[in-house]
C-alpha positions in Angstrom: 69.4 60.2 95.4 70.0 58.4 98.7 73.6 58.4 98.0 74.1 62.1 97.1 72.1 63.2 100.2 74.5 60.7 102.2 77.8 62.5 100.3 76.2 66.2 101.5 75.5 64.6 104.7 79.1 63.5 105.1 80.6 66.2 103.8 78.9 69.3 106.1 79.8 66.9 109.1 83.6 66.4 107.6 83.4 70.4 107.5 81.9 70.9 110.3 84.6 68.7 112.9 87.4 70.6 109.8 85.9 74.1 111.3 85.7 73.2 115.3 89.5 72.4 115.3 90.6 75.4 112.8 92.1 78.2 114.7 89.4 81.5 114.9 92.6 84.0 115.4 93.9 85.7 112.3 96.6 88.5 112.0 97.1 90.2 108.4 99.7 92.5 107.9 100.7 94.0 104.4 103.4 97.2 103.8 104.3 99.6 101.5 107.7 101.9 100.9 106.8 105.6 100.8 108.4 108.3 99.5 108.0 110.3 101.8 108.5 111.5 105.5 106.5 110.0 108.3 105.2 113.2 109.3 104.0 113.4 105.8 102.7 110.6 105.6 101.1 110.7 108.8 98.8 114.0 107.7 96.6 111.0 105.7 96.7 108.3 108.2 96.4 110.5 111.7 93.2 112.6 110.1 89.8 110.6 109.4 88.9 113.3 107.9 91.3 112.3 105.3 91.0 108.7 105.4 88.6 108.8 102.5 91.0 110.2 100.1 93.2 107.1 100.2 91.4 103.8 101.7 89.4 101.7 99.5 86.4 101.4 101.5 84.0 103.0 99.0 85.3 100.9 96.2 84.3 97.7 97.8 81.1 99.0 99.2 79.8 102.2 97.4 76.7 102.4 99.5 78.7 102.6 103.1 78.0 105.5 105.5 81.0 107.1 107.3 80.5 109.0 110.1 83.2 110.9 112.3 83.2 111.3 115.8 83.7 114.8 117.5 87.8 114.5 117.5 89.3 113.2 114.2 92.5 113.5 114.7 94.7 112.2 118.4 94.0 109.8 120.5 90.1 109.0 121.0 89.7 110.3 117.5 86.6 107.8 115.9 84.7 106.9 113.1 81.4 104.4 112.6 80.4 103.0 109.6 77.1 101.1 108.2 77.5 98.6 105.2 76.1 96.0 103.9 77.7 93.9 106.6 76.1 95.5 109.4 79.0 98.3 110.1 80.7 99.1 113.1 83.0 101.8 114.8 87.0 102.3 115.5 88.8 104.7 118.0 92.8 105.5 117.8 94.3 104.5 121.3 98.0 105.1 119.9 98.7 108.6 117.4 102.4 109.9 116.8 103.7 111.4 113.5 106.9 109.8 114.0 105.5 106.4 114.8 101.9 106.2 112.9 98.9 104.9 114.8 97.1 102.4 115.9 93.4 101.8 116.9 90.8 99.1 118.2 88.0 98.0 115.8 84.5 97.0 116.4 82.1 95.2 114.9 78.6 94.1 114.7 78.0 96.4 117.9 80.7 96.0 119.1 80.6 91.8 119.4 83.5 91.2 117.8 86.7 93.3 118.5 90.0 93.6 116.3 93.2 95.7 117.1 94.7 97.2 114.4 97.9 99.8 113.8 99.4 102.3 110.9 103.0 102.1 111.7 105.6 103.8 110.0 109.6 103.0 109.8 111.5 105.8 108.4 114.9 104.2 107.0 116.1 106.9 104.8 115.5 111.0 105.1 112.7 110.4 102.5 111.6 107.0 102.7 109.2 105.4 104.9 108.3 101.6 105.3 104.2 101.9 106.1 103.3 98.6 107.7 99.3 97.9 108.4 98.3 95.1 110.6 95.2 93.5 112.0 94.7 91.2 114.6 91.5 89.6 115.7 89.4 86.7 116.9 86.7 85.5 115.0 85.1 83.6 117.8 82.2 82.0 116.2 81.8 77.9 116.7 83.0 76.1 113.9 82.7 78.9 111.2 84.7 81.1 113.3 87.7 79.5 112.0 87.3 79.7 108.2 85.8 83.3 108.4 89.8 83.9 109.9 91.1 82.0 107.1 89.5 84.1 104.6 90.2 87.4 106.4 93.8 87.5 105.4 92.6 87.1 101.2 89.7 89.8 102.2 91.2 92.4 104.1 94.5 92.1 102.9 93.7 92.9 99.8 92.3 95.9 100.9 94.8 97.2 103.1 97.3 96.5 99.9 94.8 98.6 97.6 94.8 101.3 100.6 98.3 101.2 101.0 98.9 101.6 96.8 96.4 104.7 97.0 98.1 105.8 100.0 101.5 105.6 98.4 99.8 107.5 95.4 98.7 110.4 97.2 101.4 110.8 99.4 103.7 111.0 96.8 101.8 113.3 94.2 101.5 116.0 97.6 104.7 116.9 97.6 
């Protein structure tokens, strides 16, 4: 028993110093090609309103509570949210059809922000690269770090399932 106490012992000190030296930024970033124009495209993405059509937010947490702000669409257009991770809020600081958007993210009351964008690259008449990014600091003491590690598996596999139901809707509005 003495032994197995000293390996758990060991072990949550061996992660521990692992954590404290593991980097607590993180940046994900997944795209999609749309058929489609940006301005199309961008009637989803530049309306909050509309964001519940095509992100996967509800999937992963069907008891969340989405609220808009007074403007849902331009710049200073906002949404809060409560989950079962405590919620928080976004605002867009950047909103162009041509270009896509992007916006700040907080969370936790606003303890922990994260910039994030919806931009698009036209390369044909009716295609449209969509790339979504998200870049953050999880500045938390030793855990910090491995939270950022796991943010890239968590949250980019949501912005991949958003992007797939973006692609879907887009597409089928025609």
């Amino acid at each position: 028993m003495k032994k197995f106490i000293s390996f758990i012992i060991l072990l949550l000190l061996i992660l521990g110093v692992i954590g404290y030296f593991l980097p607590t930024s993180f940046a994900v970033s997944k795209t999609a090609t749309i058929s489609s124009t940006s301005a199309h495209i961008h009637e989803y993405v530049g309306d909050l309103n509309k964001w519940q059509i095509w992100t996967t937010w509800k999937g992963e947490d069907p008891e969340i509570e989405i609220a808009t702000g007074e403007r849902t669409t331009g710049i200073g257009a906002s949404q809060s949210w409560t989950d079962k991770h405590g919620g928080g809020s976004l605002a867009f600081t950047s909103w162009s059809p041509e270009k896509g958007i992007e916006y700040d993210l907080f969370f936790q009351g606003g303890k922990y922000k994260s910039k994030s964008a919806i931009q698009y690259d036209t390369y044909s008449q009716l295609r449209t690269r969509v790339h979504w990014t998200l870049t953050g600091d999880m500045s938390m003491p030793i855990i910090g770090g491995y939270f950022a590690l796991f943010m890239k598996y968590t949250i980019g596999k949501m912005f991949q399932d958003g992007l797939k139901q973006l692609k879907s809707t887009v597409e089928q509005d025609k």
